[in-house]
KOLVOFI-842120 format. One line per field, with one value per residue (C-alpha): residue number from 1; chain; x, y, z. Coordinates in Angstrom, 2 decimals, decimal comma, always signed. Example, Ala and Ser with C-alpha at 12.3 -4.5 7.8 and 13.67 -1.06 7.14 Angstrom:
2
pos	[1:2]
unit	[A:A]
x	[+12,30:+13,67]
y	[-4,50:-1,06]
z	[+7,80:+7,14]
This chain:
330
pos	[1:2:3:4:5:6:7:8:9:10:11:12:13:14:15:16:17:18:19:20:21:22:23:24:25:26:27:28:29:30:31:32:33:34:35:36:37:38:39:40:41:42:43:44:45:46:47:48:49:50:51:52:53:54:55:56:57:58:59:60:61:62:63:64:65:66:67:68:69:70:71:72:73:74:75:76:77:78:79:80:81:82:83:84:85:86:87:88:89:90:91:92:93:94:95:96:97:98:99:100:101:102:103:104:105:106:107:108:109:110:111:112:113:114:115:116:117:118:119:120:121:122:123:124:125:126:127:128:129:130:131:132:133:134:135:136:137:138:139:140:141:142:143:144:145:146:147:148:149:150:151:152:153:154:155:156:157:158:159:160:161:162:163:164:165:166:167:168:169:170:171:172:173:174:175:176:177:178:179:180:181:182:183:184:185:186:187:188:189:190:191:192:193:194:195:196:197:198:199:200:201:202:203:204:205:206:207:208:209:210:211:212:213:214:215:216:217:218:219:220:221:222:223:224:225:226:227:228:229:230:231:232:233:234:235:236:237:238:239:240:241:242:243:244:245:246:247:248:249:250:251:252:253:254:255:256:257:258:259:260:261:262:263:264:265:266:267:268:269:270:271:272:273:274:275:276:277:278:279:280:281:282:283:284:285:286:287:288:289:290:291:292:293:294:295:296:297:298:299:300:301:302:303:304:305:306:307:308:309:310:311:312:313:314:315:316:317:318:319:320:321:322:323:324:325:326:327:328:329:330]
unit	[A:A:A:A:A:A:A:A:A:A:A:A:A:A:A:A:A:A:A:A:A:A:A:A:A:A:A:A:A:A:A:A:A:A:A:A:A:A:A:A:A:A:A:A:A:A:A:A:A:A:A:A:A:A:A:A:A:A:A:A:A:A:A:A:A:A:A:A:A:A:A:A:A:A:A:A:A:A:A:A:A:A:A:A:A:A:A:A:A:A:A:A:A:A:A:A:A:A:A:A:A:A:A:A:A:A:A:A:A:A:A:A:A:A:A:A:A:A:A:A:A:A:A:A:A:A:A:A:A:A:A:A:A:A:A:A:A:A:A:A:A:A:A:A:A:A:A:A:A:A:A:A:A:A:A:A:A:A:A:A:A:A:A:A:A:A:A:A:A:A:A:A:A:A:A:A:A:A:A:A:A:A:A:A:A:A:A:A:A:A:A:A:A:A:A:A:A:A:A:A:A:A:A:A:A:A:A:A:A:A:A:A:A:A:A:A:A:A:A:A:A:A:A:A:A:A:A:A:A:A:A:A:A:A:A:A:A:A:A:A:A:A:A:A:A:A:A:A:A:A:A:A:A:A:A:A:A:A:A:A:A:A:A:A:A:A:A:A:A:A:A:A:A:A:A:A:A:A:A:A:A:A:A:A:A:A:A:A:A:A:A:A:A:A:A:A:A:A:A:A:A:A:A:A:A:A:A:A:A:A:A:A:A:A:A:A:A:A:A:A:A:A:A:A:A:A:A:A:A:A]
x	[-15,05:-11,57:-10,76:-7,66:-8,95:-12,52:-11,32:-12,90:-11,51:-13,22:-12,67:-12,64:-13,84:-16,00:-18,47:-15,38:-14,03:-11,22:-12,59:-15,23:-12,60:-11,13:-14,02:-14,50:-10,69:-10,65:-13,74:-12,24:-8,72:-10,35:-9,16:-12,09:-16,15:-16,05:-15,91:-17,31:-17,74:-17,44:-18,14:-19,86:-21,54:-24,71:-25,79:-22,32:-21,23:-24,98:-24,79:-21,56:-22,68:-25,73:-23,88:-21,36:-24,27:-25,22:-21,92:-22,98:-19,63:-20,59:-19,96:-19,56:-20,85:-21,14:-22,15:-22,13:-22,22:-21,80:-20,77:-17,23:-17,70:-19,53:-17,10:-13,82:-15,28:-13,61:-11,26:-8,30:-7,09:-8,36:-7,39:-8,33:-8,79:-11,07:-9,43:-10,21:-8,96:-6,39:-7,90:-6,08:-3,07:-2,82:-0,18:-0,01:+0,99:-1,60:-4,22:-1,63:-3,94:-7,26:-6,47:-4,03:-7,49:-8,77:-6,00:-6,14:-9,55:-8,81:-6,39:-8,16:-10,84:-8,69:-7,29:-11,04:-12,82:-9,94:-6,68:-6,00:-6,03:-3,18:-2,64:-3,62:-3,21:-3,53:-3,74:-5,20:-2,11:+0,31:+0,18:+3,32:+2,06:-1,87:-0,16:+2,24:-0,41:-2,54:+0,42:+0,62:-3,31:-3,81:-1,57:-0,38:+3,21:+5,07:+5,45:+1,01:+0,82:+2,15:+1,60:+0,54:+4,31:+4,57:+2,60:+5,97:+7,94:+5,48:+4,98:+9,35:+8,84:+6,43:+8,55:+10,99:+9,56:+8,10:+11,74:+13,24:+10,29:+10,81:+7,22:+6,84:+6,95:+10,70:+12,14:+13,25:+14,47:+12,68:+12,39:+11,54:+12,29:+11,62:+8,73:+5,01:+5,10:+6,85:+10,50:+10,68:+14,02:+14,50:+16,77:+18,09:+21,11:+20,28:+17,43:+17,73:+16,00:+15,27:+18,09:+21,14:+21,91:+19,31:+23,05:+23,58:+20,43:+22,46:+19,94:+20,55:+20,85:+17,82:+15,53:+16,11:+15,51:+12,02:+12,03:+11,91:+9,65:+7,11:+7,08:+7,35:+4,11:+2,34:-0,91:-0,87:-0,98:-4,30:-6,06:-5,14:-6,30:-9,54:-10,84:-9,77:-7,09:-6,01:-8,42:-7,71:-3,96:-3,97:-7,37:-4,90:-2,05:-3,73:-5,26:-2,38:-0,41:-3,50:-3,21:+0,48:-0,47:-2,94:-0,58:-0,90:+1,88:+4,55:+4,26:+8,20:+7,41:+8,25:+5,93:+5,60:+6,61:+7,89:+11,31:+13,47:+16,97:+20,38:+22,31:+19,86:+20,33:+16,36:+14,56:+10,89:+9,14:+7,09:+8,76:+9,34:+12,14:+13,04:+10,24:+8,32:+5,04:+4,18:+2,02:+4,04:+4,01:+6,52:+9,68:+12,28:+15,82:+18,35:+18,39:+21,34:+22,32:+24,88:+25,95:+23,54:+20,68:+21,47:+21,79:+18,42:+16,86:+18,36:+16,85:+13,62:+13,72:+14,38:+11,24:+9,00:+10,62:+9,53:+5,89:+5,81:+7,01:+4,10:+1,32:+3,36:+2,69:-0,96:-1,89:-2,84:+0,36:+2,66:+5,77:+8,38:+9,54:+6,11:+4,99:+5,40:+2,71:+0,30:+1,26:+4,06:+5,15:+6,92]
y	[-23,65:-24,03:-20,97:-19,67:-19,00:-18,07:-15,00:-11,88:-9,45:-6,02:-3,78:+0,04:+2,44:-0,59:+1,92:+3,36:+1,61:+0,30:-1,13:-2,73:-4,17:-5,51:-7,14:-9,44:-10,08:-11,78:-13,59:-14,66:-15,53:-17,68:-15,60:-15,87:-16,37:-13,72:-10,40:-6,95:-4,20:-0,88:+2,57:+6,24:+6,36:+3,62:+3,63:+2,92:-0,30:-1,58:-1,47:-3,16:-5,81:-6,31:-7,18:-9,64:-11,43:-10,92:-12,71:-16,01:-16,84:-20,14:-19,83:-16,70:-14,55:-11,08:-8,25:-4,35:-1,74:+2,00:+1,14:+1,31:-0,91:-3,75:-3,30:-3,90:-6,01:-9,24:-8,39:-10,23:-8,80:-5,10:-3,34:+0,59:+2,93:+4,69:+8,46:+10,78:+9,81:+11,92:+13,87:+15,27:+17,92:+16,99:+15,09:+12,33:+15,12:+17,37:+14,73:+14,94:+16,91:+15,64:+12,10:+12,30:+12,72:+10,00:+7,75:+8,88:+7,91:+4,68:+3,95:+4,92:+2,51:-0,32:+0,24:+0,47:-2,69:-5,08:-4,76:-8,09:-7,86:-9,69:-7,85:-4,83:-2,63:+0,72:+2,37:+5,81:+8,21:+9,47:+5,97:+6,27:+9,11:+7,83:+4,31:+5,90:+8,17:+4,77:+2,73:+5,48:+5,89:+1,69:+0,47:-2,33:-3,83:-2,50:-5,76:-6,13:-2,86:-1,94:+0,04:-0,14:+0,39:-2,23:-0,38:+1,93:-1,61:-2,91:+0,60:+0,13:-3,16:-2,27:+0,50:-1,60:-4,41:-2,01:-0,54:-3,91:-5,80:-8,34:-9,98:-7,70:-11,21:-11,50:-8,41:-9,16:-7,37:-3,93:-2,04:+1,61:+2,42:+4,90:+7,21:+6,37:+9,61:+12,09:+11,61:+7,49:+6,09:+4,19:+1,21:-0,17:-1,60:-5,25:-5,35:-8,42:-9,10:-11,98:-13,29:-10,75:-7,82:-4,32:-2,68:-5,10:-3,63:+0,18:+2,20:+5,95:+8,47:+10,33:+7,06:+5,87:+9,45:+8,91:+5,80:+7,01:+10,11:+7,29:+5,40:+8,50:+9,96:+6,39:+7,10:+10,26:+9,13:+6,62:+9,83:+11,51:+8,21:+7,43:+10,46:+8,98:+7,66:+3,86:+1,43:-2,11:-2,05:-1,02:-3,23:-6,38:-5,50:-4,74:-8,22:-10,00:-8,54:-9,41:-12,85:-13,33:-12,47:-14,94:-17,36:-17,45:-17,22:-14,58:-10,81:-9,77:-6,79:-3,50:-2,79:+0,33:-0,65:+1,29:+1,82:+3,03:+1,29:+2,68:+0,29:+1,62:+5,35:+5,61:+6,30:+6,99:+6,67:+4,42:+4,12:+1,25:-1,42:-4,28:-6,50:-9,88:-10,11:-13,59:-15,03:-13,42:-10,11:-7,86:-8,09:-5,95:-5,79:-2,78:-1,78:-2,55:-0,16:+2,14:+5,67:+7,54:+5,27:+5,23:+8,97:+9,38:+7,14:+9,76:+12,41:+10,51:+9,49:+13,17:+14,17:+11,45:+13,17:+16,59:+15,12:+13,34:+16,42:+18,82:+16,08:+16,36:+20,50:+20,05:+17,48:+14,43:+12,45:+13,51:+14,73:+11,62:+11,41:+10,94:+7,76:+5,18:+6,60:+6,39:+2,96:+0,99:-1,07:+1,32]
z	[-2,83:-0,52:+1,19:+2,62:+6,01:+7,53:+9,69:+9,05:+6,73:+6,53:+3,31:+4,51:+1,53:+0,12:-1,51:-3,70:-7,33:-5,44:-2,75:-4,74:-6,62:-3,53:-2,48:-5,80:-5,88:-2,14:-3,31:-6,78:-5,04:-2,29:+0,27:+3,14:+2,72:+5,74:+4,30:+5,86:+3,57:+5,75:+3,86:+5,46:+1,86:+2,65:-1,30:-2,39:+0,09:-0,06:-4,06:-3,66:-1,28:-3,69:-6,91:-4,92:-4,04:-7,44:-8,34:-5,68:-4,79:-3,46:+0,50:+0,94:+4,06:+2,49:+4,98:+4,82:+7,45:+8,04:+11,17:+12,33:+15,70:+13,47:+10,59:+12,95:+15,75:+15,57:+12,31:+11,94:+8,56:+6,98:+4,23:+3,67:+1,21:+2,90:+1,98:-0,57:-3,88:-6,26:-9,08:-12,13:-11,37:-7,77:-6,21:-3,77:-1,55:-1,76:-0,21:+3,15:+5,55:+5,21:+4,54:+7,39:+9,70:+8,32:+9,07:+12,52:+13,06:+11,34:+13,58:+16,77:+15,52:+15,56:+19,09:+20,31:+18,30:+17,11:+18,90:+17,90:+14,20:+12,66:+9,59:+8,06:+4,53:+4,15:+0,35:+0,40:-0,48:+0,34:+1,36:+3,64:+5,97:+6,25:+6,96:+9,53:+10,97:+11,14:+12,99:+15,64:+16,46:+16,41:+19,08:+16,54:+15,97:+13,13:+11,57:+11,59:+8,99:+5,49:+2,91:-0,62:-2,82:-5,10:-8,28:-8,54:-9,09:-11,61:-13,58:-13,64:-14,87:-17,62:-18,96:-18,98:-20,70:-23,46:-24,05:-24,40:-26,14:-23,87:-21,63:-18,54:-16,63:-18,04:-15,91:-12,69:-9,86:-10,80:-7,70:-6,11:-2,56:-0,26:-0,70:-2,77:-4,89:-7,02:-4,61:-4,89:-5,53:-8,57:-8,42:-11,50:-10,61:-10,03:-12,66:-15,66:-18,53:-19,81:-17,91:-19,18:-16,61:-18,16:-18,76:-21,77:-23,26:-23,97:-23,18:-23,59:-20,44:-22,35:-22,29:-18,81:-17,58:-19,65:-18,18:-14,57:-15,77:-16,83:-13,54:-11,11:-13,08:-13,78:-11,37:-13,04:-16,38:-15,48:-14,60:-17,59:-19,38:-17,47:-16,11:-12,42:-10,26:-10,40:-9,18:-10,40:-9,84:-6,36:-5,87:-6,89:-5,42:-1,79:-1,71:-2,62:+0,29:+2,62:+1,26:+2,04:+5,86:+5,87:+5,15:+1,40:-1,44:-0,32:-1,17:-2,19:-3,90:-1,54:+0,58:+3,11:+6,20:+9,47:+9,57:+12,64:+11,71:+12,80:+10,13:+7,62:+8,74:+8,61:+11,32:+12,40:+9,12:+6,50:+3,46:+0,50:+1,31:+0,27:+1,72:+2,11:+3,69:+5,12:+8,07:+10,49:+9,13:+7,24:+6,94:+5,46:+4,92:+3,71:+0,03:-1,42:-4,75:-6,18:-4,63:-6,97:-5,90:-2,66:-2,57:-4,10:-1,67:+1,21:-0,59:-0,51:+3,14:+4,30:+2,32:+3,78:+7,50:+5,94:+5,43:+9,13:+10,41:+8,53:+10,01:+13,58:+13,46:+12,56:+15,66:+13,71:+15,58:+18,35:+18,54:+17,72:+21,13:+22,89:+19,93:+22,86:+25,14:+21,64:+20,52:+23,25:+20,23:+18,41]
């Protein structure tokens, strides 16, 4: 079997559904034979390392620690979803403080075993404060970290698709920006389907509003489905963003990415933008929508400063001003 690359890639939060998941989609897409499976929960990663070898995915070097040094000692690519996951009734929100520790540890590891990683993912919500948090602790450029965003764009597309009884593959151009939970910014303006512009498909103010109701609440609906929070979707989606920074097919759905841009108006933050991951990192450019979009994608932004301000008052990161004597690159 051809893989991608033989640099190590650990999986942070192996033990858990997602990052089990993880694991067998690297190995499935080719990605590396080098994978570390890092968890604090020994029965959980050891299980999981036990049925990959189960699966004998011919060359592949499957290990599994509860060790952070061994787990990010000579890493070149990590993804994380190490936090706790959401349960029914909460919010991305409410996971802020605690997984906002995490982060920081996470990040603290990286600066002290593998400054030199090239790339890494973080997923465990809210996704654009434990990824921000993260950034600060690890020393690492902006462009070498994102964020999980893109299942807001797909759960778009899907309703989408479903309204117009059209193939979800046949709408293009869905996208949400901003912040990963219940403020993102829904973008509609440029979206087609099946080649004609979505305004040619009349639908109703009522059914676009339930439209955006259904993608703003789509984790929540899996948990009200399944009994838990997502764990294939962002399992997928993680891995193909790790695979695009290790020189693999492009990632163009948004992605979370740090943002400090005076054209943009944004300014110390994660948050979705228009993106494309590739070997050398992520890059993003400014969304581009009409005055109600853009407006919501303000409102957006100053919540995401509302949510790096609450983590500032509790210690996790310093105040803005001092990030440079944490991490030099930002």
């Amino acid at each position: 079997m051809g893989y991608l690359t033989n640099e190590k890639l650990t999986i942070v939060g192996a033990g858990g559904a997602i990052g089990s998941n993880m694991v067998q989609t690297a190995l499935m897409l080719g990605l590396t034979p080098n994978i570390c499976l890092y968890d604090i929960f020994e029965p959980g990663v050891h299980g999981v390392a036990e049925e990959m070898c189960h699966c004998a995915f011919e060359g592949a070097n499957i290990t599994w620690t509860t060790d952070p040094e061994v787990a990010f000692t000579g890493a070149k690519y990590i993804i994380s979803s190490g936090g706790a996951p959401r349960k029914e009734g909460m919010t991305r929100e409410d996971l802020l403080k605690g997984n906002c520790k995490i982060a920081a540890e996470f990040g603290d590891f990286i600066k002290k075993y593998c400054p030199d990683v090239k790339h890494v993912v973080v997923i465990f919500n809210p996704a654009d404060v434990t990824a921000l948090t993260a950034l600060i602790h690890s020393g690492l450029k902006p462009e070498c970290l994102t964020s999980l965003a893109a299942l807001d764009s797909t759960r778009l597309q899907e309703a989408i698709a479903k309204e117009c009884g059209v193939a979800q593959s046949e709408v293009h151009n869905a996208r949400t920006y901003g912040g990963h939970g219940e403020q993102m910014a829904v973008f509609a303006s440029k979206i087609t389907v099946a080649g004609k512009p979505l305004s040619e498909y009349n639908i109703s103010a009522e059914k676009w509003e339930e439209i955006k109701h259904t993608t703003i609440q789509g984790g929540s609906a899996i948990i009200k489905l399944r009994g838990r929070s997502s764990f294939q979707s962002p399992a997928y989606q993680a891995v193909k963003m790790i695979e695009a920074a290790m020189g693999g097919k492009e990632f163009t759905w948004p992605a979370g990415t740090y943002v400090n841009c005076d054209k943009c108006g944004f300014k110390n933050v994660m948050m979705a933008m228009p993106t494309t991951i590739d070997a050398t990192g992520v890059h993003f450019s400014a969304p581009e929508g009409t005055e109600e979009e853009m407006a919501n994608l303000q409102k957006s932004y100053e919540h995401l400063c509302k949510m790096r301000d609450e983590i500032i008052s509790l210690g996790i990161i310093p105040p803005v001003e001092d990030w440079k004597s944490e991490n030099p690159n930002l």
